[in-house]
C-alpha positions in Angstrom: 30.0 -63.9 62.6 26.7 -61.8 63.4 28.8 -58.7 62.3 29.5 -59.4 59.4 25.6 -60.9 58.7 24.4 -57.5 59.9 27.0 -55.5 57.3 25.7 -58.1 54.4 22.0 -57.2 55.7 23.3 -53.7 55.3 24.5 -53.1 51.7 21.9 -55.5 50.5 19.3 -52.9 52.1 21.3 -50.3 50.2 21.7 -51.4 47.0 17.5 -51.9 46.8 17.2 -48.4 48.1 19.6 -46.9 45.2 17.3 -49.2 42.3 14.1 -47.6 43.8 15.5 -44.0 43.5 16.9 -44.6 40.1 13.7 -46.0 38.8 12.3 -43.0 40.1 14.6 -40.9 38.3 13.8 -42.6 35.3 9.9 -42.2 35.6 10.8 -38.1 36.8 12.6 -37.6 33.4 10.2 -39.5 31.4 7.3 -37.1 32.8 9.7 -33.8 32.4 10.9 -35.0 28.4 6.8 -35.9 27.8 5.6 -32.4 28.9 7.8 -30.4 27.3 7.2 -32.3 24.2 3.6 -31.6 24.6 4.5 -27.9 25.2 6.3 -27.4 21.6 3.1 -28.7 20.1 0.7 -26.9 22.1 3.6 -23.7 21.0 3.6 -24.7 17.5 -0.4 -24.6 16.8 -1.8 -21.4 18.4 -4.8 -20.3 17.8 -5.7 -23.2 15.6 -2.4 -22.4 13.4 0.3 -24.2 12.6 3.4 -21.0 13.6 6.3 -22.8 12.0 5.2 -22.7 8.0 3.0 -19.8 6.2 -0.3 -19.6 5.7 -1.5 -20.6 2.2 -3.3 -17.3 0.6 -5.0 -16.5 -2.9 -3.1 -14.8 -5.4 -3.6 -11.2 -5.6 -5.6 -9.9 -8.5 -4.2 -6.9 -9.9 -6.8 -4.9 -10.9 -6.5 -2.3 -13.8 -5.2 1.3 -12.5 -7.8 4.1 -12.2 -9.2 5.0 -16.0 -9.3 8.4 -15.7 -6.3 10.7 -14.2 -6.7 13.9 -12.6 -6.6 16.5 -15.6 -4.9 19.7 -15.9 -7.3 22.3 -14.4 -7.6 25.3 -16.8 -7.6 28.2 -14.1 -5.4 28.4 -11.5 -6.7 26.7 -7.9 -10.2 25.5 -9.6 -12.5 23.2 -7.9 -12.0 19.7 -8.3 -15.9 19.8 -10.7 -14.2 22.1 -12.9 -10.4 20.1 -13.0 -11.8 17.0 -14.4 -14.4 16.1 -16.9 -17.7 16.3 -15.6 -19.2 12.7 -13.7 -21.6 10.6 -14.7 -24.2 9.3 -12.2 -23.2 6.5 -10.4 -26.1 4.0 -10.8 -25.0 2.4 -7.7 -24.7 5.6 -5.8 -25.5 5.0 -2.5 -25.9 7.4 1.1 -23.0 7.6 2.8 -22.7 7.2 6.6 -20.2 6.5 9.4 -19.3 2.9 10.2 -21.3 1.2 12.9 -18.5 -0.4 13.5 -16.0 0.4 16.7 -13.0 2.2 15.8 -9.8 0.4 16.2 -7.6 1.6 19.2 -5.6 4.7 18.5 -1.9 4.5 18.0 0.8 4.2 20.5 2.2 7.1 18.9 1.4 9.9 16.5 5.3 9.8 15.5 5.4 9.2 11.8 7.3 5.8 11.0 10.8 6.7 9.8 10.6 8.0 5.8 12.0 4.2 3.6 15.3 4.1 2.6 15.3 0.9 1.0 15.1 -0.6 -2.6 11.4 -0.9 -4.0 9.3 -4.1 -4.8 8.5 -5.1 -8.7 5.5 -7.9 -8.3 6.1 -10.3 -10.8 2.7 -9.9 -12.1 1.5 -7.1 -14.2 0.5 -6.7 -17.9 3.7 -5.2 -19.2 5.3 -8.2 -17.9 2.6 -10.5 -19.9 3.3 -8.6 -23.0 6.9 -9.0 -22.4 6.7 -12.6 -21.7 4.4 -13.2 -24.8 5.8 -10.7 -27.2 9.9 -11.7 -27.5 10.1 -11.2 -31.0 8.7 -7.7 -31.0 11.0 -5.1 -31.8 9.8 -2.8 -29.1 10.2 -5.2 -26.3 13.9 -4.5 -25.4 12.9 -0.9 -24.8 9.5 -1.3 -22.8 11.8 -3.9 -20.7 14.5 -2.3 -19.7 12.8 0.9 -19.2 9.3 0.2 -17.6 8.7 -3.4 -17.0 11.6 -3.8 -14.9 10.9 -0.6 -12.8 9.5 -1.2 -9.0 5.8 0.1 -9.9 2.7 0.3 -7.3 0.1 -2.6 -6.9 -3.3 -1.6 -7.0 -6.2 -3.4 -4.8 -9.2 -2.0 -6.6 -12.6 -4.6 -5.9 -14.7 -4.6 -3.1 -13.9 -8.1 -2.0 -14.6 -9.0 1.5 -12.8 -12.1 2.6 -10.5 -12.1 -0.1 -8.2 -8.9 0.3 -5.9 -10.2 3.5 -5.1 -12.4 1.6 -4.1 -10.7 -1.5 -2.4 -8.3 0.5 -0.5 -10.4 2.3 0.8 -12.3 -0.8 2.3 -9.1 -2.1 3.8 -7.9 1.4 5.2 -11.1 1.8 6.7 -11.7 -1.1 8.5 -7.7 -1.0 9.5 -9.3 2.5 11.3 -11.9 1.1 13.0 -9.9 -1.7 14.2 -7.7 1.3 12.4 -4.4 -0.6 9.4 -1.9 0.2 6.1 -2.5 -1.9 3.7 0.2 -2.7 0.1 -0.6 -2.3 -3.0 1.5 -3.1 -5.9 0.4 -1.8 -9.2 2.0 -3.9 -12.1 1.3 -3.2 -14.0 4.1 -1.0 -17.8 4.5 -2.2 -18.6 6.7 -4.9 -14.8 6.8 -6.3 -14.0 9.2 -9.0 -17.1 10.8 -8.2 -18.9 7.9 -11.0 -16.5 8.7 -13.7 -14.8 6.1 -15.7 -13.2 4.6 -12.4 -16.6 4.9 -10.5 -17.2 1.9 -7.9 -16.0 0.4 -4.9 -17.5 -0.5 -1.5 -21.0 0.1 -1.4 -21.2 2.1 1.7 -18.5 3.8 4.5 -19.8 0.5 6.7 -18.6 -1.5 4.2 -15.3 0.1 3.2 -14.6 0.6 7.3 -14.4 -3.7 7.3 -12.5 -3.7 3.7 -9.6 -1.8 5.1 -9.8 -3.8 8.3 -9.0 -6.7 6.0 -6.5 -5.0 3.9 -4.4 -3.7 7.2 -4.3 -7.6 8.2 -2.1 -8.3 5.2 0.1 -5.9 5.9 2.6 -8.0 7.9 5.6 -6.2 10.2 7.5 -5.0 7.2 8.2 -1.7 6.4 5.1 -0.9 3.4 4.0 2.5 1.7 0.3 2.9 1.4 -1.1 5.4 -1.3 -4.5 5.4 0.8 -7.2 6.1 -1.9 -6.0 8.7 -5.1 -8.7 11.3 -5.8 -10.5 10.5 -2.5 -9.6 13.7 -1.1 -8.7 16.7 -4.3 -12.0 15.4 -5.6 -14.4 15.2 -2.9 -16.2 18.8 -3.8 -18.7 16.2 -5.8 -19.9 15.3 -2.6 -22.5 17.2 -0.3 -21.0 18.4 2.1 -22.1 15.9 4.9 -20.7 13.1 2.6 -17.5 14.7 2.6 -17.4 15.0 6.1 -18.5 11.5 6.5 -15.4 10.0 4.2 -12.9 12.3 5.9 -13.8 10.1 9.1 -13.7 7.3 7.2 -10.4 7.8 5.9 -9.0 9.1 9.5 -10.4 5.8 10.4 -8.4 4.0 7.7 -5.3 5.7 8.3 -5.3 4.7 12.1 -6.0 1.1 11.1 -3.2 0.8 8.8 -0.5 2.3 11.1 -1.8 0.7 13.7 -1.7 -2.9 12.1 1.9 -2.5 11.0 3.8 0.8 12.4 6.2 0.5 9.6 4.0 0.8 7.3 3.7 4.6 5.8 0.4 6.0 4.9 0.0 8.7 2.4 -3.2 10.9 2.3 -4.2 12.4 -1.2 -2.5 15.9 -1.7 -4.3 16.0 -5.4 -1.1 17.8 -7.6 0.6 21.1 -8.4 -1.9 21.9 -11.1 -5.5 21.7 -9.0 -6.1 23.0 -5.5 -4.0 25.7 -3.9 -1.9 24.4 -1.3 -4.0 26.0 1.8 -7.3 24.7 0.4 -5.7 21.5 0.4 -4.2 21.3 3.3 -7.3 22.1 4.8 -9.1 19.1 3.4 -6.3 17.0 4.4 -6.3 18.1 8.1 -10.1 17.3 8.0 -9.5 13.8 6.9 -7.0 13.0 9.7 -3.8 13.3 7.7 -1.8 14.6 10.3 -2.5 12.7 12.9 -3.2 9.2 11.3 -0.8 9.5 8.5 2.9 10.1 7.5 2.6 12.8 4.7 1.3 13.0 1.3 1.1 11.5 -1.9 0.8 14.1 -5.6 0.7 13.6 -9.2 -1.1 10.4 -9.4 -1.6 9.5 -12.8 -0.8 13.2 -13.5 1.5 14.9 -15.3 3.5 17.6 -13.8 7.0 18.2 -13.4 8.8 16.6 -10.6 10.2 20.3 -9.4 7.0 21.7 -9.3 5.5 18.5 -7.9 8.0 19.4 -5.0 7.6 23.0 -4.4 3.8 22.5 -4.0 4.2 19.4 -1.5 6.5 21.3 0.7 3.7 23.9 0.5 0.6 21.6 1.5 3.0 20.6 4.6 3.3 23.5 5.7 0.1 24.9 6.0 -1.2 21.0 6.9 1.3 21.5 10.1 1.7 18.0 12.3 5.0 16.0 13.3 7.9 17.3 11.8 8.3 13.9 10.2 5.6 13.9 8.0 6.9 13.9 4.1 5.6 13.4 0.6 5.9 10.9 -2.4 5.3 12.2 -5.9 4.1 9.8 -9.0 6.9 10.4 -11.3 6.0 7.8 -14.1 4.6 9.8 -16.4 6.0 13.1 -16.0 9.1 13.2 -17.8 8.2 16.3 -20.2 6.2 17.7 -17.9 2.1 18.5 -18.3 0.4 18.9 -22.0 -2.1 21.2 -22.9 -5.2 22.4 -20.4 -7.6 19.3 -20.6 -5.5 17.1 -23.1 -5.6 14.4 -20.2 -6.3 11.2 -21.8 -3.1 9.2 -23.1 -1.5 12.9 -24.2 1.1 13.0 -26.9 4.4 14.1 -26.3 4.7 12.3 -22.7 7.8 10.5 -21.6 8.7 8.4 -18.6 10.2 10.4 -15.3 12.4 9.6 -12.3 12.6 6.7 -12.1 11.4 5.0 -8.6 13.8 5.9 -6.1 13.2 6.3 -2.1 16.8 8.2 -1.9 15.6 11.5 -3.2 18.3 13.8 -1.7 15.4 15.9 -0.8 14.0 17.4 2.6 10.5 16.4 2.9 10.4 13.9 -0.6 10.5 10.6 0.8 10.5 8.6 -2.4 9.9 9.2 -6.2 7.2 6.6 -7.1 5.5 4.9 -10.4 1.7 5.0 -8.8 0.3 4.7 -12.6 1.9 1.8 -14.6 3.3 3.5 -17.3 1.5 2.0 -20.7 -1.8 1.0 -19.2 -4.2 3.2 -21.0 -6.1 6.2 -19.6 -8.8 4.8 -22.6 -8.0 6.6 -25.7 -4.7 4.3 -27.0 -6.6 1.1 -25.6 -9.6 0.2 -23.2 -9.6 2.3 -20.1 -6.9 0.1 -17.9 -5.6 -2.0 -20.7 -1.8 -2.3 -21.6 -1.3 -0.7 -25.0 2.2 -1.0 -26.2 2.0 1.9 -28.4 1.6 4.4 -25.5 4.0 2.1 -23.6 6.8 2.9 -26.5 6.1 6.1 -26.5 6.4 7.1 -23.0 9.7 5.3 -23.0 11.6 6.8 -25.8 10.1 10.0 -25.6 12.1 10.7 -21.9 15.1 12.8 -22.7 17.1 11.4 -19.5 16.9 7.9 -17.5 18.9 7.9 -14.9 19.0 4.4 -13.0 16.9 3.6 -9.8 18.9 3.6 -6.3 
């Protein structure tokens, strides 16, 4: 029977070489299951981050819109000194001088992002929404509701506050993310704004302001944005010697190719002052000089102005022209305020007789308008119905009954 010893010999030979290579198996998989486990982790905290929640951020503070608007110039095409009241001194007035900082790399493309065709952001923070919330019993509140605090308006990032700013930023564009609509954001706070009028302040130097927007643009996330980059910085910059001037030009150009850069859906609009100031080839000028048509997507007019959406029109279709660029460049025009059109030659602070325009729309049916915007919250006071920034519902009324037509936001 030595065969059949020899075939038992055999398979028992066998069967221990098939428990090896299973156990084998077993420790392979164990190996393959505890590395890729290790690899999701390593995935999930990047750079020190958790990826798969949000970062917690400050709430925003919503500062109080600029004090003073840009007032009806007397002459036609005057200087900026002679459109608005004359400054007082800023007493923290500091020289002016290019960032030390490097410059961010430029843009893959020069290509403006496409114009927004989508519904506009209302933050759910603002003072007409506190005097809403607090006021239910007041007989003007169904009015100033329904016809201002429900409109998409423009959020405004006013202080000088390094290390805080992403974050206020971001908690705005993340929120218009989630509501699946555009925000506007206007970031103010380039050195001697309003040439140290009521709405004087901001960083303390172009060094200073070149690291601020560097902050701001990280907020931005990948949605699409519009960016009213700096009201006034441009229409009144004849204040400034001329060297400052050409200092914040560069500093704007900077600012403009950091924002597009940071988020190339995001639309940047360079100050195009309104129909009412500059003539359109002096402006355009001043606008090429700061780097609007290469590091921005058109123009902004009428901020906390006055004039007529028609002429507001005709006159940005006019500064493009003679600014030149991509075809693509286009225009937004501050309609909140507008409604009957400009009051008398320096009447400029909380005039009579206004009344709500268009209201916020990015479907214009216009070449070259990209959107119809409310830049300057209608109701917060230029400081002659209430403080300078402050929500008067008195103006607020008025400017809402006093529009002959409201159509309703697209």
């Amino acid at each position: 029977m030595p065969g059949t010893r020899v075939r038992r010999r055999t398979a028992h030979r066998e069967r221990r070489r098939a428990a090896r290579r299973h156990a084998l198996l077993a420790v392979a998989s164990a190996v393959v299951a505890i590395g890729a486990t290790a690899g999701l982790i390593d995935a999930g905290h990047q750079d020190g981050r958790d990826t798969a929640r949000p970062e917690p951020t400050a709430p925003p503070v919503l500062q109080p819109l600029p004090a003073v608007p840009t007032p009806t110039p007397t002459a036609p095409a005057p200087s900026a000194s002679s459109a608005r009241p004359a400054p007082a001194p800023s007493p923290s007035r500091t020289t002016v001088r290019p960032s030390a900082a490097p410059e961010p790399p430029p843009s893959p493309s020069a290509t403006p992002a496409p114009a927004p065709r989508a519904r506009l952001f209302r933050h759910p923070d603002s003072q007409v929404l506190d005097w809403v919330r607090a006021h239910p019993d007041d007989p003007r509140r169904p009015v100033i509701e329904s016809r201002i605090a429900e409109r998409p308006a423009a959020v405004w990032f006013a202080a000088h506050n390094p290390g805080e700013i992403a974050g206020q930023v971001r908690e705005v564009t993340r929120g218009a993310a989630a509501a699946g609509r555009i925000p506007v954001l206007v970031p103010y706070a380039i050195p001697d704004r309003d040439c140290g009028g009521a709405s004087k302040g901001g960083a303390p130097d172009l060094a200073a302001y070149d690291a601020w927007i560097r902050q701001f643009a990280e907020g931005l996330g990948a949605g699409a944005a519009i960016v009213i980059l700096e009201p006034d910085a441009i229409a009144l910059s004849d204040c400034l010697s001329s060297s400052d001037r050409a200092a914040r030009f560069a500093s704007l150009a900077r600012a403009g190719r950091t924002l597009r850069t940071a988020n190339p859906r995001a639309r940047v609009y360079f100050d195009g002052g309104h129909s009412g100031w500059h003539a359109p080839a002096k402006q355009a000028a001043a606008l090429r000089a700061a780097g609007a048509a290469t590091n921005g997507d058109g123009i902004f007019t009428n901020v906390a102005n006055f004039h007529r959406t028609a002429d507001e029109r005709a006159y940005a279709r006019r500064v493009l022209a003679a600014l030149g660029g991509p075809a693509g460049l286009g225009a937004v025009i501050d309609t909140s305020r507008n409604g009957n059109g400009a009051p008398a030659a320096g009447d400029w602070c909380d005039p009579a007789g206004r009344a709500l325009g268009q209201p916020p729309t990015t479907r214009t049916g216009e070449a070259r308008i990209d959107a119809y915007l409310w830049v300057k919250l209608p109701g917060e006071s230029d400081g002659c119905s209430g403080a300078a920034g402050s929500f008067t519902p008195e103006y607020a009324f008025a400017l809402a009954t006093g529009s002959t037509v409201q159509r309703s936001a697209r």
